[in-house]
Biopython code that builds the backbone (N, CA, C, O; Angstrom):
import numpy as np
from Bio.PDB.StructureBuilder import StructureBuilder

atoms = [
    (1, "UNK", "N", (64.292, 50.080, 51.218)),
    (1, "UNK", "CA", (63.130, 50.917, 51.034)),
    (1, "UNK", "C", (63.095, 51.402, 49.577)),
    (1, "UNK", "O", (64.153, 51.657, 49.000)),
    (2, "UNK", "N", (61.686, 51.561, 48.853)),
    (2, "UNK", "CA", (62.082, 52.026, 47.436)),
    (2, "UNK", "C", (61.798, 53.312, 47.539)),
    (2, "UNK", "O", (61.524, 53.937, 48.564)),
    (3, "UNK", "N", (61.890, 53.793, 46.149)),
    (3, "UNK", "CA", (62.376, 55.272, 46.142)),
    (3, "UNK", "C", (61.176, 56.267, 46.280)),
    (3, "UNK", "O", (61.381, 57.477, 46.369)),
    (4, "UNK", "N", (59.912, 55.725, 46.295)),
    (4, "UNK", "CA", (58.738, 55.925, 46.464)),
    (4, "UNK", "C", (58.363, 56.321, 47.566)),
    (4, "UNK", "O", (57.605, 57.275, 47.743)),
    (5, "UNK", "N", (59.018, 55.399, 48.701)),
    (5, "UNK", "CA", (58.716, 55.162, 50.049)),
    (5, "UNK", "C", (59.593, 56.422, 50.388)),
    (5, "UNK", "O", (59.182, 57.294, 51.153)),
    (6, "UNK", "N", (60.583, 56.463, 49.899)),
    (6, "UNK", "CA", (61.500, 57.637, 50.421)),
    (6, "UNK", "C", (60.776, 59.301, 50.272)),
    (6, "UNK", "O", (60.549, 60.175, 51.108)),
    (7, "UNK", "N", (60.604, 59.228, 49.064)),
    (7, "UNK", "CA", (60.326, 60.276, 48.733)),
    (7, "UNK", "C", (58.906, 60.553, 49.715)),
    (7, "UNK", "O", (58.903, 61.413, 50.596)),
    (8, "UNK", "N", (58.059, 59.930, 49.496)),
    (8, "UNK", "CA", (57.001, 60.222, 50.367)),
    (8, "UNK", "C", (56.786, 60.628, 51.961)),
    (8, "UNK", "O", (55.896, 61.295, 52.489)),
    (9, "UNK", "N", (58.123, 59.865, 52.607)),
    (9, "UNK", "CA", (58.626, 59.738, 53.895)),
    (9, "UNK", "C", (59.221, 61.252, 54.098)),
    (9, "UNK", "O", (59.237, 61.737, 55.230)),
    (10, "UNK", "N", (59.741, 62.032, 52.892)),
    (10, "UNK", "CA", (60.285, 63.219, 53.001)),
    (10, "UNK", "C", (59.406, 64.192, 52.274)),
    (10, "UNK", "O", (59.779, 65.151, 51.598)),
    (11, "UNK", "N", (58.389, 63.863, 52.478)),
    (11, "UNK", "CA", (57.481, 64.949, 51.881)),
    (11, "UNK", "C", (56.849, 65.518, 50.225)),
    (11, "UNK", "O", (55.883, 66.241, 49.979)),
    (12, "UNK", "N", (57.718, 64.933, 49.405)),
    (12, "UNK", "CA", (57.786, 64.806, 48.305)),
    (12, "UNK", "C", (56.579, 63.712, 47.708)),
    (12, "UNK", "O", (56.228, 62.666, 48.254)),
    (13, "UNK", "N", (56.080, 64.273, 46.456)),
    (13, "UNK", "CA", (54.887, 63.684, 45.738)),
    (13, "UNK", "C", (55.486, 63.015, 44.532)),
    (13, "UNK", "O", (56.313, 63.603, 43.835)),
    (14, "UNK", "N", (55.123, 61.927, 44.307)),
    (14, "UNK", "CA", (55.284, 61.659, 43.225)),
    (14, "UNK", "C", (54.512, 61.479, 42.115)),
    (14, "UNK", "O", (53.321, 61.171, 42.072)),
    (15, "UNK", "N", (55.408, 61.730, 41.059)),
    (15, "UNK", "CA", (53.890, 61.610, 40.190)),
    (15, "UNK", "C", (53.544, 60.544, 39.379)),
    (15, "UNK", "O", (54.248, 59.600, 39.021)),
    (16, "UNK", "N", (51.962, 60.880, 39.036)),
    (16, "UNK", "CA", (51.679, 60.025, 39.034)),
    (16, "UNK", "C", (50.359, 59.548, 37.795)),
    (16, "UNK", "O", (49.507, 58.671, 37.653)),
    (17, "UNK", "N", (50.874, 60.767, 37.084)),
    (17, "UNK", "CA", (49.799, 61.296, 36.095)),
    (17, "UNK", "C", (49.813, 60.659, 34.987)),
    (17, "UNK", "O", (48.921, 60.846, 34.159)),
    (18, "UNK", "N", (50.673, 59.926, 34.808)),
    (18, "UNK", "CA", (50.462, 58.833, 33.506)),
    (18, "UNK", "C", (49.621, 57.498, 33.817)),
    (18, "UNK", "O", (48.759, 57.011, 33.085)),
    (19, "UNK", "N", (50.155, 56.905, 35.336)),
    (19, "UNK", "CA", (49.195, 56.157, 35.528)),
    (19, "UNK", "C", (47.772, 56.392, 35.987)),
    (19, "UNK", "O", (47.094, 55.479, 36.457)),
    (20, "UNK", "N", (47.319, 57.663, 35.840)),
    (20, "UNK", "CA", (46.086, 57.881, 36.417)),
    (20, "UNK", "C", (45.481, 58.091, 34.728)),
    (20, "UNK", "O", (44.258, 57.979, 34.635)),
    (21, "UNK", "N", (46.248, 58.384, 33.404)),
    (21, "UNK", "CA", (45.440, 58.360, 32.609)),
    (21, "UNK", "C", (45.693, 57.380, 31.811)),
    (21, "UNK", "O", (45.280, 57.574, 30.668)),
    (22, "UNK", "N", (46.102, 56.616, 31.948)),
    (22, "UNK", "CA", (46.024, 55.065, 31.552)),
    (22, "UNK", "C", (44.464, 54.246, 32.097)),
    (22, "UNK", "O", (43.661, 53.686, 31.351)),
    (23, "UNK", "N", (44.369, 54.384, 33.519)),
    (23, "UNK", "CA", (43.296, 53.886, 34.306)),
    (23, "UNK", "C", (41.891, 54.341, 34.323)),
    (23, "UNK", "O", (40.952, 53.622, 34.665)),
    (24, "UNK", "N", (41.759, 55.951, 33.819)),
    (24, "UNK", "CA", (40.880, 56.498, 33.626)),
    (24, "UNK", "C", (40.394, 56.345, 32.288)),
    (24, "UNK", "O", (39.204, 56.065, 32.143)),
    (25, "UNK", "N", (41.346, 56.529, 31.001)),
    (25, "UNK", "CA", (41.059, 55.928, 29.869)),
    (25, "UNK", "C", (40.618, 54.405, 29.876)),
    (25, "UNK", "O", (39.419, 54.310, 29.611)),
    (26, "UNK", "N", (41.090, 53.478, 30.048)),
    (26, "UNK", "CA", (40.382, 52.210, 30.146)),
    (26, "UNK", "C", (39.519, 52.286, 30.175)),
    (26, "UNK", "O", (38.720, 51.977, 29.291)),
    (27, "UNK", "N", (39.229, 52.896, 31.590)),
    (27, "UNK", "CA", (37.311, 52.735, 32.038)),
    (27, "UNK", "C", (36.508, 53.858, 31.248)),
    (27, "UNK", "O", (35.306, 53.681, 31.052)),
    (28, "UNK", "N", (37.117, 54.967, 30.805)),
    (28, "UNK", "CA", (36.264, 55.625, 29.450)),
    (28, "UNK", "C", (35.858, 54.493, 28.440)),
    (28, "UNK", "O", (34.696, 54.186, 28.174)),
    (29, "UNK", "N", (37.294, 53.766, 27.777)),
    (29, "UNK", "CA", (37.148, 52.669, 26.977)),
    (29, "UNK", "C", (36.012, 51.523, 26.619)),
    (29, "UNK", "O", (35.397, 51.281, 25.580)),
    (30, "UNK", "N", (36.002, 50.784, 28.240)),
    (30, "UNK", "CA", (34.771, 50.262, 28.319)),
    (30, "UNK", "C", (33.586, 50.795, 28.110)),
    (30, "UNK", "O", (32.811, 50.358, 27.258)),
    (31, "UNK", "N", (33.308, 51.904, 28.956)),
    (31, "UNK", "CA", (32.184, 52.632, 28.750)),
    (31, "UNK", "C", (31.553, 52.753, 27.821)),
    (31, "UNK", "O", (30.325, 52.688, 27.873)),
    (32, "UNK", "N", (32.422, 53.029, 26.371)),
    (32, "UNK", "CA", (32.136, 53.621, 25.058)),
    (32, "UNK", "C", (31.786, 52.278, 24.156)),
    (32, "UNK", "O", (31.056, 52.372, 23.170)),
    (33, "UNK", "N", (32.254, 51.262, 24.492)),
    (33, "UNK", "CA", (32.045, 49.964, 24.332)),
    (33, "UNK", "C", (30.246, 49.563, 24.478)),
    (33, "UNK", "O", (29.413, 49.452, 23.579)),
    (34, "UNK", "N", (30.136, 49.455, 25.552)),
    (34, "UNK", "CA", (28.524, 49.394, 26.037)),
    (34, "UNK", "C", (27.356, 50.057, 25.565)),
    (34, "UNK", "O", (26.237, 49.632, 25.279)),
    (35, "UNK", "N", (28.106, 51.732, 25.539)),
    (35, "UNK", "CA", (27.319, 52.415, 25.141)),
    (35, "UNK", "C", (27.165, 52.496, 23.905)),
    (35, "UNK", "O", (26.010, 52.574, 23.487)),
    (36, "UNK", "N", (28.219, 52.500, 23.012)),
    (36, "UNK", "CA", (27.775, 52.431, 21.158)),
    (36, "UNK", "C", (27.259, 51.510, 20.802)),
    (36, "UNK", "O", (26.679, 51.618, 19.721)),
    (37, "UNK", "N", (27.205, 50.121, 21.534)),
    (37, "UNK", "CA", (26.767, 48.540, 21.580)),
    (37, "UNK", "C", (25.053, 49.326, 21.606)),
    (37, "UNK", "O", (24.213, 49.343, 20.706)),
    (38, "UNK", "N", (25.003, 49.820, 22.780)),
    (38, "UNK", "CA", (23.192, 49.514, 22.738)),
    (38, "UNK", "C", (22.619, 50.930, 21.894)),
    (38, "UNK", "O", (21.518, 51.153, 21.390)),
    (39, "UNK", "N", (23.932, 51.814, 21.980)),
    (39, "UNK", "CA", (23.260, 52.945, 20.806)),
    (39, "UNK", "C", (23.012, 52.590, 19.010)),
    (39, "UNK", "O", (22.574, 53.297, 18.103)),
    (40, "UNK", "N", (23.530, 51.132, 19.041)),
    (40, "UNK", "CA", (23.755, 50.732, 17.629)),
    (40, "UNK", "C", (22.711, 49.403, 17.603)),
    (40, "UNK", "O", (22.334, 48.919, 16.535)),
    (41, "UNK", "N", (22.233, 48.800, 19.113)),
    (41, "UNK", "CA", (21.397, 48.135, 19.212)),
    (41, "UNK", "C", (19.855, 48.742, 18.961)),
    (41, "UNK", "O", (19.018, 48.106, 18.321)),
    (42, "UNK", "N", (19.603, 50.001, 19.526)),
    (42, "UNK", "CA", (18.432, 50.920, 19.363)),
    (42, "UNK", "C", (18.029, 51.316, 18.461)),
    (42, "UNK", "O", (16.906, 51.069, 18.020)),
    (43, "UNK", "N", (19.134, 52.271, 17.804)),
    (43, "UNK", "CA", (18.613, 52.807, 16.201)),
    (43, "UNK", "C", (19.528, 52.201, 14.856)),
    (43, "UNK", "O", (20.708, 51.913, 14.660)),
    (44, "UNK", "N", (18.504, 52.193, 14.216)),
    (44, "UNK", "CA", (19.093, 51.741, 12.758)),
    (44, "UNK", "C", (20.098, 52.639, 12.481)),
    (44, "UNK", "O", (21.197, 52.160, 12.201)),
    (45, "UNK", "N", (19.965, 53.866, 12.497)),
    (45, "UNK", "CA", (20.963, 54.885, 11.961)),
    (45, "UNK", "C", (22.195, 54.478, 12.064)),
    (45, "UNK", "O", (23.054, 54.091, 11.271)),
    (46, "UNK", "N", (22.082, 54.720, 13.764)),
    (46, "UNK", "CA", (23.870, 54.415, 14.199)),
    (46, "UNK", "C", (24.242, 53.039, 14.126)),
    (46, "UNK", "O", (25.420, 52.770, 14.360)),
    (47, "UNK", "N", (23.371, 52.036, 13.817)),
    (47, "UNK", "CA", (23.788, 50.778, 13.855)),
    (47, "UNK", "C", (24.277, 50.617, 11.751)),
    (47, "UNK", "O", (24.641, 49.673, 11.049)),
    (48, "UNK", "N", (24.124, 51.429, 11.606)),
    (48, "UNK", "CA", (24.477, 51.683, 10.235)),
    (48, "UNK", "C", (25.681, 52.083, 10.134)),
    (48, "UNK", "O", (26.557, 51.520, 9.479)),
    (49, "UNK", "N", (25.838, 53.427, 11.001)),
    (49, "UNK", "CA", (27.026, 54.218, 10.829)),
    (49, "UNK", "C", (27.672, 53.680, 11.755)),
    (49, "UNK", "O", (27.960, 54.543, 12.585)),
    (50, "UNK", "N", (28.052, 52.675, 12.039)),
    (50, "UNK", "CA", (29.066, 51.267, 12.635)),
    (50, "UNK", "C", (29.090, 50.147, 11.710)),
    (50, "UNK", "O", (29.652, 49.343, 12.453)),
    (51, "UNK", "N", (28.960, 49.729, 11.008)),
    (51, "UNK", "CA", (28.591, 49.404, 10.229)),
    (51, "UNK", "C", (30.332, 49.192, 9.315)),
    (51, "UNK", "O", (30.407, 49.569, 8.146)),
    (52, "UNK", "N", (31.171, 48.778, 9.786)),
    (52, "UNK", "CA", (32.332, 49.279, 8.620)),
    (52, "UNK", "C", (32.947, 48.203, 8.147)),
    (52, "UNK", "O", (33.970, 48.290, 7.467)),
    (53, "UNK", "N", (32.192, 46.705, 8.568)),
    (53, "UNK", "CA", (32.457, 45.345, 7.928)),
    (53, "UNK", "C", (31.069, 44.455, 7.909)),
    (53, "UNK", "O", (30.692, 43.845, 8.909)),
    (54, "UNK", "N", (30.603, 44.451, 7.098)),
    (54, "UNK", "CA", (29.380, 43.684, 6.698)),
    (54, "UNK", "C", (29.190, 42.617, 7.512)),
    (54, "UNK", "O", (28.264, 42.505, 8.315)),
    (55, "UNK", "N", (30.319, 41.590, 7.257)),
    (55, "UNK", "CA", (30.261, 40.367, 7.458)),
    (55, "UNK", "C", (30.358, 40.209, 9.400)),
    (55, "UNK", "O", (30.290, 39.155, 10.031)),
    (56, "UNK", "N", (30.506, 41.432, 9.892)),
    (56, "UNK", "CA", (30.560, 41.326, 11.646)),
    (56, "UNK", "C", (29.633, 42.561, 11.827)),
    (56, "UNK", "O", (29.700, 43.090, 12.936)),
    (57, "UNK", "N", (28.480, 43.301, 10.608)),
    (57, "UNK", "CA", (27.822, 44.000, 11.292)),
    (57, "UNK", "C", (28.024, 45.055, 12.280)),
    (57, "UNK", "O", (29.224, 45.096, 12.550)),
    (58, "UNK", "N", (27.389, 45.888, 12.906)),
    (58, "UNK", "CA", (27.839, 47.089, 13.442)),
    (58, "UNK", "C", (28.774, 46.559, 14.779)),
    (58, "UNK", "O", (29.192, 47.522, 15.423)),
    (59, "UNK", "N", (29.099, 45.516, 15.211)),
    (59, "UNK", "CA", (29.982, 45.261, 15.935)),
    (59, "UNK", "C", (31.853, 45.829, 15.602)),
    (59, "UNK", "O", (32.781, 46.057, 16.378)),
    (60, "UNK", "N", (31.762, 45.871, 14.401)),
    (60, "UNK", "CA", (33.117, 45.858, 13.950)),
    (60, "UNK", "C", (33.263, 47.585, 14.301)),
    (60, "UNK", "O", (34.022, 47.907, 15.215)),
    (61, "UNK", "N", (32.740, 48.327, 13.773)),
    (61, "UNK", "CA", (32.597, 49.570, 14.359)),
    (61, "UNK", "C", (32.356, 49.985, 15.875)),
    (61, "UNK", "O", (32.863, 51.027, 16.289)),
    (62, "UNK", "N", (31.767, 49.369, 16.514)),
    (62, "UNK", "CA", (31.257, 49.963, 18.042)),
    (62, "UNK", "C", (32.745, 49.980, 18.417)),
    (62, "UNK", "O", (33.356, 50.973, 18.813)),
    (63, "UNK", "N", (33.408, 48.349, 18.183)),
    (63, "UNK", "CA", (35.148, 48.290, 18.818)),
    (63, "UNK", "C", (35.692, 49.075, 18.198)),
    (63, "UNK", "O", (36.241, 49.860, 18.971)),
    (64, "UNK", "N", (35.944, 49.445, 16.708)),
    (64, "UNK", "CA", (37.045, 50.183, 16.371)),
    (64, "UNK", "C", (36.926, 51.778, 16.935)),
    (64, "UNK", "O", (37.884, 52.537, 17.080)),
    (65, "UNK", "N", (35.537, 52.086, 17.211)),
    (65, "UNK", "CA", (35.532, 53.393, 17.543)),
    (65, "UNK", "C", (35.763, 53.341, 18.850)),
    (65, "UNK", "O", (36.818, 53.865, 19.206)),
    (66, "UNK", "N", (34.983, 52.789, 19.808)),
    (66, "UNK", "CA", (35.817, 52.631, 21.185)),
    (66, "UNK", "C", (37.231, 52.603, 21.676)),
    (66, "UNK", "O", (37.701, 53.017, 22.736)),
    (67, "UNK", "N", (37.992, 51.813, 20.297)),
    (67, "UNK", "CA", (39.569, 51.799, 20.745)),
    (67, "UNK", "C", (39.985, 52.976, 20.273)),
    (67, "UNK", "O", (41.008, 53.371, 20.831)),
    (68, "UNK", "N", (39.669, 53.498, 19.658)),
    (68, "UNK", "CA", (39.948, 55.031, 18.994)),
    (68, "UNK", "C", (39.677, 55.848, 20.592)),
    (68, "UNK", "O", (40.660, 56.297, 21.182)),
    (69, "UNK", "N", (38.602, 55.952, 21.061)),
    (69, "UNK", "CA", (38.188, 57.249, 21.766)),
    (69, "UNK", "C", (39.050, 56.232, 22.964)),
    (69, "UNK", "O", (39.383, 57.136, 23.731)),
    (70, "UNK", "N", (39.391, 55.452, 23.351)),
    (70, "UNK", "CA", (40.512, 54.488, 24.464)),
    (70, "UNK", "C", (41.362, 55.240, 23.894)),
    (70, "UNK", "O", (41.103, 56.411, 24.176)),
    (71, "UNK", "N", (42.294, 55.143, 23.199)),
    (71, "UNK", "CA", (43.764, 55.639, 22.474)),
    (71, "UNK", "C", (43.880, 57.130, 22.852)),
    (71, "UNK", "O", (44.565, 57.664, 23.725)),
    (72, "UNK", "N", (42.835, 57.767, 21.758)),
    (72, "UNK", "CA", (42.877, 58.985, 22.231)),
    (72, "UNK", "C", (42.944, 59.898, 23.371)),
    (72, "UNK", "O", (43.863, 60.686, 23.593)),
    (73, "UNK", "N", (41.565, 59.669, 24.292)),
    (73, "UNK", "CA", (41.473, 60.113, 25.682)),
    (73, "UNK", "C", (43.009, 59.386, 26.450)),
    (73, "UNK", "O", (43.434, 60.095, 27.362)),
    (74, "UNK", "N", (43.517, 58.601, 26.286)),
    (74, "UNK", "CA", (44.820, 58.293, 26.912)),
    (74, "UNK", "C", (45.863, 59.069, 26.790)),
    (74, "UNK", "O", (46.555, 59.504, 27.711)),
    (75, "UNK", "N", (46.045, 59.330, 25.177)),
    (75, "UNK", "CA", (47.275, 60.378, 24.654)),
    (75, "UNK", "C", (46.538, 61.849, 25.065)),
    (75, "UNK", "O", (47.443, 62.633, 25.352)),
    (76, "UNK", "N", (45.625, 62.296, 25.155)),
    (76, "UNK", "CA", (45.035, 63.399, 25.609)),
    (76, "UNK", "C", (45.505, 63.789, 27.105)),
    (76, "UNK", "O", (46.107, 64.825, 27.389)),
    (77, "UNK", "N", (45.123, 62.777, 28.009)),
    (77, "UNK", "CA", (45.088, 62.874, 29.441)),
    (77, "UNK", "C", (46.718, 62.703, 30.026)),
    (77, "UNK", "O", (47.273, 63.278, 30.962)),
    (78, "UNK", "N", (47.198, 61.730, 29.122)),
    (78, "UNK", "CA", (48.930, 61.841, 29.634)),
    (78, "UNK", "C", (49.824, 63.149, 28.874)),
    (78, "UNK", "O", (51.048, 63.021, 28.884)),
    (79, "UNK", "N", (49.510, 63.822, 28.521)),
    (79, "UNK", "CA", (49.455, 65.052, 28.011)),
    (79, "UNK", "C", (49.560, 66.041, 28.985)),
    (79, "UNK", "O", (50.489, 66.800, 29.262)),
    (80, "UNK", "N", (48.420, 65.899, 29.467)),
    (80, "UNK", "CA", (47.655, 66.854, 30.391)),
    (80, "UNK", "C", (47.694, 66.687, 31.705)),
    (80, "UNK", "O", (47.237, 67.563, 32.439)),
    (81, "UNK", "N", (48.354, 65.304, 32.310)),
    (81, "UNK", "CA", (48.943, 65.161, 33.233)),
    (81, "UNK", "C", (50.166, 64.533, 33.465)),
    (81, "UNK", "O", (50.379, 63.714, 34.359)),
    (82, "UNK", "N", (50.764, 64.837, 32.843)),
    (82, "UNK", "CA", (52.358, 63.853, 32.864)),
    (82, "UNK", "C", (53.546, 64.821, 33.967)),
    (82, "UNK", "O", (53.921, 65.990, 33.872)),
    (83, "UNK", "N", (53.756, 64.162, 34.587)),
    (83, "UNK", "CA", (54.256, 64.876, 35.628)),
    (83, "UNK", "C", (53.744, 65.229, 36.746)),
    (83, "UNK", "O", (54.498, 65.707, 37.594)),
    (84, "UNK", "N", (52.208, 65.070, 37.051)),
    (84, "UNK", "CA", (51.864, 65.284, 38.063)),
    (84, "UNK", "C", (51.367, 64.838, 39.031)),
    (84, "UNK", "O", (51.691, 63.679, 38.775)),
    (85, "UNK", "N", (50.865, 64.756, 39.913)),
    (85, "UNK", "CA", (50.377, 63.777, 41.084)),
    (85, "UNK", "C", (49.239, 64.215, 41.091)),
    (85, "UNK", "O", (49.008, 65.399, 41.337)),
    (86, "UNK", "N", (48.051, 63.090, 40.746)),
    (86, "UNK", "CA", (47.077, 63.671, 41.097)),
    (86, "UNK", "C", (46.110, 62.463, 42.356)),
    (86, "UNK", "O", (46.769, 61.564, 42.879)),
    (87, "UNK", "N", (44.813, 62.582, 42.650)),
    (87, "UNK", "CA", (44.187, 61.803, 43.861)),
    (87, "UNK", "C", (43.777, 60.752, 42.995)),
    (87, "UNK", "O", (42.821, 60.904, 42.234)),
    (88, "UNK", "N", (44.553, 59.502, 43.069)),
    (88, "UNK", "CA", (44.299, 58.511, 42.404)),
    (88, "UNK", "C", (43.072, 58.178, 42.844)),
    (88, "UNK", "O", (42.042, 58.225, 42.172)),
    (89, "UNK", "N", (43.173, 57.837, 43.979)),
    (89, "UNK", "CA", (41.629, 57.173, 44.767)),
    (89, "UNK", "C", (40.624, 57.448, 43.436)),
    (89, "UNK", "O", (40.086, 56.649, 42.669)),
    (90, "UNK", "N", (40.602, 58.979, 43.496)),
    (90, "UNK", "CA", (39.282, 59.015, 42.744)),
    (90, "UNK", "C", (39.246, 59.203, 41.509)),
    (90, "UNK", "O", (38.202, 59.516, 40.938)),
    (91, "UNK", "N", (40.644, 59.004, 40.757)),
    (91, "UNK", "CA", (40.044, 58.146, 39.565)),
    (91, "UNK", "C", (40.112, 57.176, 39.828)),
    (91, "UNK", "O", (38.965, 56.732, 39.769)),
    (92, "UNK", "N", (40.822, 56.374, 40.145)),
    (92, "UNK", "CA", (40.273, 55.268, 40.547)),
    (92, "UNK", "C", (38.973, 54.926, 40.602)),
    (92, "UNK", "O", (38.599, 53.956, 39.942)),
    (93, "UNK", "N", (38.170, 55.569, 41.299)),
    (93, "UNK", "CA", (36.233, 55.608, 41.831)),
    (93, "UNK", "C", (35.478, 55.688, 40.202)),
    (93, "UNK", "O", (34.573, 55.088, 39.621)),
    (94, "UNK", "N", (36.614, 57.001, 39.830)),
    (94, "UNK", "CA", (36.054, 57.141, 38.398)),
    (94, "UNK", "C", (35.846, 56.151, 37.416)),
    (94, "UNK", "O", (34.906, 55.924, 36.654)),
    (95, "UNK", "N", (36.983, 55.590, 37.616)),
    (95, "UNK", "CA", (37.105, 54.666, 36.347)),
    (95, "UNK", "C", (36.490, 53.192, 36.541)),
    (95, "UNK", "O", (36.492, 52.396, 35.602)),
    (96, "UNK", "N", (35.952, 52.857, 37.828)),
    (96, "UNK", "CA", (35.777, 51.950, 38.282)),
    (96, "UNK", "C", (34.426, 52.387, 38.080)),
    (96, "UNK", "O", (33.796, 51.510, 38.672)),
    (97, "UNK", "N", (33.835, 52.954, 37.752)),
    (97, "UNK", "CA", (32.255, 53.653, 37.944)),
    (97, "UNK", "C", (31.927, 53.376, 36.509)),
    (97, "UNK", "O", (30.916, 52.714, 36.274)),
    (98, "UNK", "N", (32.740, 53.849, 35.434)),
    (98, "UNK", "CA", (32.409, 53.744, 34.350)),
    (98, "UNK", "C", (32.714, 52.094, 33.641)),
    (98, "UNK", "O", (32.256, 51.611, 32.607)),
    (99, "UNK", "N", (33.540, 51.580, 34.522)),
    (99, "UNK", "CA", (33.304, 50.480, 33.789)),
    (99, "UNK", "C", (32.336, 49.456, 34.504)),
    (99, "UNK", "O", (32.422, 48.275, 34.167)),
    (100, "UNK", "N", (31.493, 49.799, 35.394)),
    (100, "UNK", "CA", (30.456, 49.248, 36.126)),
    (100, "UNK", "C", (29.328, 49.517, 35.195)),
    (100, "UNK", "O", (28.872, 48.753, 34.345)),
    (101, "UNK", "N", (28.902, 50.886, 35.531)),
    (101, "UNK", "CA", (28.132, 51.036, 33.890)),
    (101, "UNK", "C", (28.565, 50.907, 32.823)),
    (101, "UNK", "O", (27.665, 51.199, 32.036)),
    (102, "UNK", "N", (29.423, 50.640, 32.320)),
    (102, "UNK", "CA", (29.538, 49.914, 31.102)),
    (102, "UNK", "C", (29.177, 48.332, 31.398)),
    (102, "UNK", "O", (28.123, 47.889, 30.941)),
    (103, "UNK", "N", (29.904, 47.624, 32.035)),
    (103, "UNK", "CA", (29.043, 46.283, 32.432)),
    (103, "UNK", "C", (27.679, 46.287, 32.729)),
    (103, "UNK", "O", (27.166, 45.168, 32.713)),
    (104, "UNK", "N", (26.959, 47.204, 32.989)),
    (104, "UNK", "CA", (25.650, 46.978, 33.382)),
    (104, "UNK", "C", (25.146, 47.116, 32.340)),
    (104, "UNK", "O", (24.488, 46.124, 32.025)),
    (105, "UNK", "N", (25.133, 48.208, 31.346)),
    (105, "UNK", "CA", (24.778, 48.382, 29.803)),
    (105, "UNK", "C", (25.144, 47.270, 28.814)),
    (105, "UNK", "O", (24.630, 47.293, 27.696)),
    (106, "UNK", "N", (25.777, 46.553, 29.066)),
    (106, "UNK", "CA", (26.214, 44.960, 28.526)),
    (106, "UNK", "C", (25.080, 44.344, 28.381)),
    (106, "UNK", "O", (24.652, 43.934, 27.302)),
    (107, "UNK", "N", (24.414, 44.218, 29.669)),
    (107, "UNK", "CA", (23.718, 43.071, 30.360)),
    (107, "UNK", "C", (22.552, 43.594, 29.265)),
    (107, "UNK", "O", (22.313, 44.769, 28.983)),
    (108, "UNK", "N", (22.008, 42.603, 28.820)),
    (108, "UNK", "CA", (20.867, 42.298, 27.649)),
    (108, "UNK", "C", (19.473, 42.749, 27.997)),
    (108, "UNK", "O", (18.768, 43.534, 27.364)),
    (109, "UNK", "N", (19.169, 42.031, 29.260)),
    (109, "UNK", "CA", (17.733, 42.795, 30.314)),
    (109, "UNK", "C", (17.699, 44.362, 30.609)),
    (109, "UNK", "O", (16.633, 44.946, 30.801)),
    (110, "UNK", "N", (18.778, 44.921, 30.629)),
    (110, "UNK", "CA", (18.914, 46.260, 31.134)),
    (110, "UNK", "C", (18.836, 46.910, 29.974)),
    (110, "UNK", "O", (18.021, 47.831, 29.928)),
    (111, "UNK", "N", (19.700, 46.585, 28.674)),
    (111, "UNK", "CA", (19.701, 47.408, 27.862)),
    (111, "UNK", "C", (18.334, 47.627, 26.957)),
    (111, "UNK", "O", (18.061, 48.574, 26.220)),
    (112, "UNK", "N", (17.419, 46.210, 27.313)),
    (112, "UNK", "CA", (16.347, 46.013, 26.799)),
    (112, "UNK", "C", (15.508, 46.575, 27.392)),
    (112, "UNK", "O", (14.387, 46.517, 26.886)),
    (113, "UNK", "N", (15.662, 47.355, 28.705)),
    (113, "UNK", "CA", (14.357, 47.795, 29.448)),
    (113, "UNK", "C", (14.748, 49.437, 29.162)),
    (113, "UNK", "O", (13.899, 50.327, 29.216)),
    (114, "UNK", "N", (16.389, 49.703, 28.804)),
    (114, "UNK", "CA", (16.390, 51.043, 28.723)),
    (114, "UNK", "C", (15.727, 50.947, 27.055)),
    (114, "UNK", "O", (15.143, 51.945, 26.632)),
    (115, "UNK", "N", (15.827, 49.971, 26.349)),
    (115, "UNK", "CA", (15.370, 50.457, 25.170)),
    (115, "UNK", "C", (13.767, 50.713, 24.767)),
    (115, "UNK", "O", (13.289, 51.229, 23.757)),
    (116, "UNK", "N", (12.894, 49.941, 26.386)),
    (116, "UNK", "CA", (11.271, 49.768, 26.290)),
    (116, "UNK", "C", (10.956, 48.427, 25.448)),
    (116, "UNK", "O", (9.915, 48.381, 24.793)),
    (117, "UNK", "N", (11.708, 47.507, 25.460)),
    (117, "UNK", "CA", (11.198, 46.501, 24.706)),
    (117, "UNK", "C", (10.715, 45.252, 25.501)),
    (117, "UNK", "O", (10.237, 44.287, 24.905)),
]
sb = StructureBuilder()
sb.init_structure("model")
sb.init_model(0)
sb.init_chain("A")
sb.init_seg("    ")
for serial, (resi, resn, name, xyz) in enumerate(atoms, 1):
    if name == "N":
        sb.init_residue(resn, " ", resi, " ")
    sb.init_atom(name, np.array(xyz, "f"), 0.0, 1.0, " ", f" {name:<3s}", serial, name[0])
structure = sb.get_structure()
């Protein structure tokens, strides 16, 4: 039996708070992905201020800032939960939610109808 099984069998929680902000960051990750994609697809501005390699256009920015706010919200959240057990399920739901809308904000038709074009 592993030590998981034990502990649980005797009442004891384990924790579980690093992997819940690993999983929740990801799907922030994506999210921020999609969304700076069509916020940089919409306006010139921000497709400017992404903008931080010419030759790949505001793409090079949407990723570097996405892996930034990925990185961060990760070291933030294992911080803030390290050691603890929390209801995976629903980050789980969470994170699985945001990277659904982030895939849906991908999709070219959608982002084009949120943009009115």
């Amino acid at each position: 039996m592993k030590a998981d099984q034990k502990a649980n069998e005797a009442g004891l929680e384990v924790p579980n708070g690093a992997a819940a902000a690993a999983i929740l960051s990801a799907g922030l990750g994506c999210f921020c992905v999609s969304l700076f994609g069509l916020l940089g697809d919409a306006f010139p501005a921000v497709a400017h201020f992404f903008n931080f390699y010419n030759p790949t256009g505001p793409l090079s920015g949407v990723t570097t800032t996405a892996i930034i706010v990925w990185l961060t919200s990760w070291a933030l959240l294992i911080q803030l939960w390290k050691g603890k057990s929390l209801p995976l399920g629903k980050i789980n739901m969470i994170a699985f939610s945001l990277l659904g809308i982030g895939l849906l904000l991908s999709f070219p038709p959608f982002g084009d109808f949120l943009q009115g074009k």
